[in-house]
C-alpha positions, 0 to 999 in steps of 0.5 A: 509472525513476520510476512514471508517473501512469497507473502509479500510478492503474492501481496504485490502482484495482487496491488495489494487488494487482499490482505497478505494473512487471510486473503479477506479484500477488507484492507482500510487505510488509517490515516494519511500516507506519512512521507520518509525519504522518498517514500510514502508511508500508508498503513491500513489494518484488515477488518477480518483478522486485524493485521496491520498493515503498511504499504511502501510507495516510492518515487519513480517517474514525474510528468508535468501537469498541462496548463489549462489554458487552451 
């Protein structure tokens, strides 16, 4: 069964803490982020009801790194 909306906005506002079919806090990563265009790809299964699972993290901001000379 496919995520609804409200699945997924509940599952945003939560920074994805809880896993958007049971609500168990029981989410591991699998893997490395796999990288796509802008984009970071993770996926993670839930430990309770074995959904998978995967997080879309893009790119919005940059900062540079201060040297570490003083």
């Amino acid at each position: 069964m496919a995520l609804t909306t409200e699945q997924k906005v509940e599952y945003l506002l939560q920074d994805g803490r809880y896993c958007p079919y049971c609500g168990s806090d029981e989410l591991q990563s699998i893997g490395t982020g796999e990288y796509e265009y802008m984009s970071v790809l993770q996926k993670s299964i839930c430990l309770q009801c074995g959904k998978r699972l995967i997080d879309i993290y893009r790119l919005h901001d940059i900062e540079e790194i201060p040297d570490d000379k003083g």
